[in-house]
C-alpha positions in Angstrom: 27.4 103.6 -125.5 24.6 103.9 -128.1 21.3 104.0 -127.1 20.6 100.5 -128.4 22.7 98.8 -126.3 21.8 100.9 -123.4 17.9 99.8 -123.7 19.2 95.9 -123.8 17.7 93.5 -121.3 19.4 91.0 -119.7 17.2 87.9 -119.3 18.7 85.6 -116.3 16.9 84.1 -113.6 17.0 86.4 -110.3 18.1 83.9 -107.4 14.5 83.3 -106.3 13.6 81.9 -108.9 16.7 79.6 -109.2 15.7 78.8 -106.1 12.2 78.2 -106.5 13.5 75.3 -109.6 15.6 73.9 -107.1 12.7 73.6 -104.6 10.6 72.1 -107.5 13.2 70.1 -108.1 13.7 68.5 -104.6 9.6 68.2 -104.3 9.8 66.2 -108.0 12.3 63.6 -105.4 10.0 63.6 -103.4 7.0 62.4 -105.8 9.0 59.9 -107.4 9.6 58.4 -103.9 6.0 58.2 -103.1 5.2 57.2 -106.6 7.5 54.1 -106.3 6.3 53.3 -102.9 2.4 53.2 -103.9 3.8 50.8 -106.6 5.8 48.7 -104.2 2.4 48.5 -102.4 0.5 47.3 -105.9 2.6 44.9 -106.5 2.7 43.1 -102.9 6.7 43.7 -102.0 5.0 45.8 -99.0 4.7 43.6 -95.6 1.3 43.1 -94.2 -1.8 41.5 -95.8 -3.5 44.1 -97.1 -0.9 45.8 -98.8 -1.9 43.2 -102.3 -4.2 44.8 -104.5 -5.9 41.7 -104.9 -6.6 42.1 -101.0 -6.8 45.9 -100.4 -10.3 46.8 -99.6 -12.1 49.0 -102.8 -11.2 52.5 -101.1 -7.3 51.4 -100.9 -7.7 50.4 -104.3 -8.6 53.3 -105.6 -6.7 55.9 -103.9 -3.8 53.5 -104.4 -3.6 53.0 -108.4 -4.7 57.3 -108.6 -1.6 57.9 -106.4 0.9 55.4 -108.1 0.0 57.1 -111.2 -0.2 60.5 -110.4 2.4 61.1 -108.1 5.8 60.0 -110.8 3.2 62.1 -113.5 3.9 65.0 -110.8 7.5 64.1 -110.3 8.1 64.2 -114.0 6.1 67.7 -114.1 7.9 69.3 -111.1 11.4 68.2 -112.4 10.9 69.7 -115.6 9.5 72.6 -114.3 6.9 72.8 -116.5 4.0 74.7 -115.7 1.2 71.6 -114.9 4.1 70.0 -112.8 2.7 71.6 -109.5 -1.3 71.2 -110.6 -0.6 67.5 -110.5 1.5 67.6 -107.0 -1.5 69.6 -105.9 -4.2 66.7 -107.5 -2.1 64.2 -105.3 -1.7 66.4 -102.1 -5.2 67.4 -102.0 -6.0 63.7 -102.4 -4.0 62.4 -99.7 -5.2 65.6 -97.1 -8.7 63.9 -97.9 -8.1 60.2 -97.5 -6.3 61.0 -93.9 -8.0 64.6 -92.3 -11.3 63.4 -94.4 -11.3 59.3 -93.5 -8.8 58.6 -91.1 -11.3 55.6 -90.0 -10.5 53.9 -93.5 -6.7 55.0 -94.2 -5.7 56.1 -90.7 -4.3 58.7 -89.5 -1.3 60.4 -91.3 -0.7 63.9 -89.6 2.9 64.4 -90.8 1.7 63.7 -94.8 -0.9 66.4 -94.4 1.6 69.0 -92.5 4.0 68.4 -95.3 2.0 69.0 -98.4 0.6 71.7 -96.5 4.0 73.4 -96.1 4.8 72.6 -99.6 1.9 74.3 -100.9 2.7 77.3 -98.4 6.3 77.7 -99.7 5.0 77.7 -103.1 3.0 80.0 -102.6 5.3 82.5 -101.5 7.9 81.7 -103.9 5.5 82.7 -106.7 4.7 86.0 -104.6 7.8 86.9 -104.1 9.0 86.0 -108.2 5.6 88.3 -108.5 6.8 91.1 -106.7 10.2 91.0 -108.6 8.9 90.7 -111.8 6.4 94.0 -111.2 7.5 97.2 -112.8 8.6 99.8 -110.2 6.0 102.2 -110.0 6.8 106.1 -109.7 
């Protein structure tokens, strides 16, 4: 073997990180879900009165048109696994903890949204850690 070929590297994906796209990939589902539902909601196929735009209060307005926006721009991000994919997830996660820990009195109370992003952001966080720790030289 000469010593060119013995220096080669080998660039694959080790299976954390395949992993970590697939995990992207099922959270980009996820955002396109929510994305479409804040739509449904915009456009008034949602039961219940105030779920018109035309009739929402301001603050449902708001949050509502940000979210419907955001959250497919996330999806899109995620799926492709491009690098501004998870800032955008984490625009539309920190915005939803807010409208339900922050104002439950004006958007009520959504416990199991805010435990959900909030294990998202947990298992993205270790998935980069661990990538990290791969990816470090071995040290002597």
């Amino acid at each position: 073997m000469s010593e060119v070929t013995s220096r080669r590297v080998i660039l694959q994906p080790s299976t954390v990180e395949v992993i970590f796209a697939w995990f992207q990939r099922v959270i980009a589902g996820y955002c396109l879900l929510f994305g479409i539902l804040y739509w449904i909601k915009l456009i008034g196929f949602y039961p219940g009165s105030l779920w018109r735009f035309d009739l929402m209060p301001v603050h449902w307005q708001v949050a509502a048109v940000m979210l419907a926006v955001f959250f497919p721009f996330a999806a899109a991000g995620l799926w492709m696994l491009a690098s501004w994919g998870p800032v955008i997830w984490f625009i539309c996660a920190v915005t939803e903890t807010v409208m339900y820990a922050g104002f439950p009195e004006l958007f009520g109370h959504r416990l199991l949204i805010i435990v959900s992003h909030a294990c998202v952001a947990l298992l993205y966080i270790v998935f980069r850690v661990v990538i990290y720790l791969q990816k470090r030289p071995a040290r002597h």
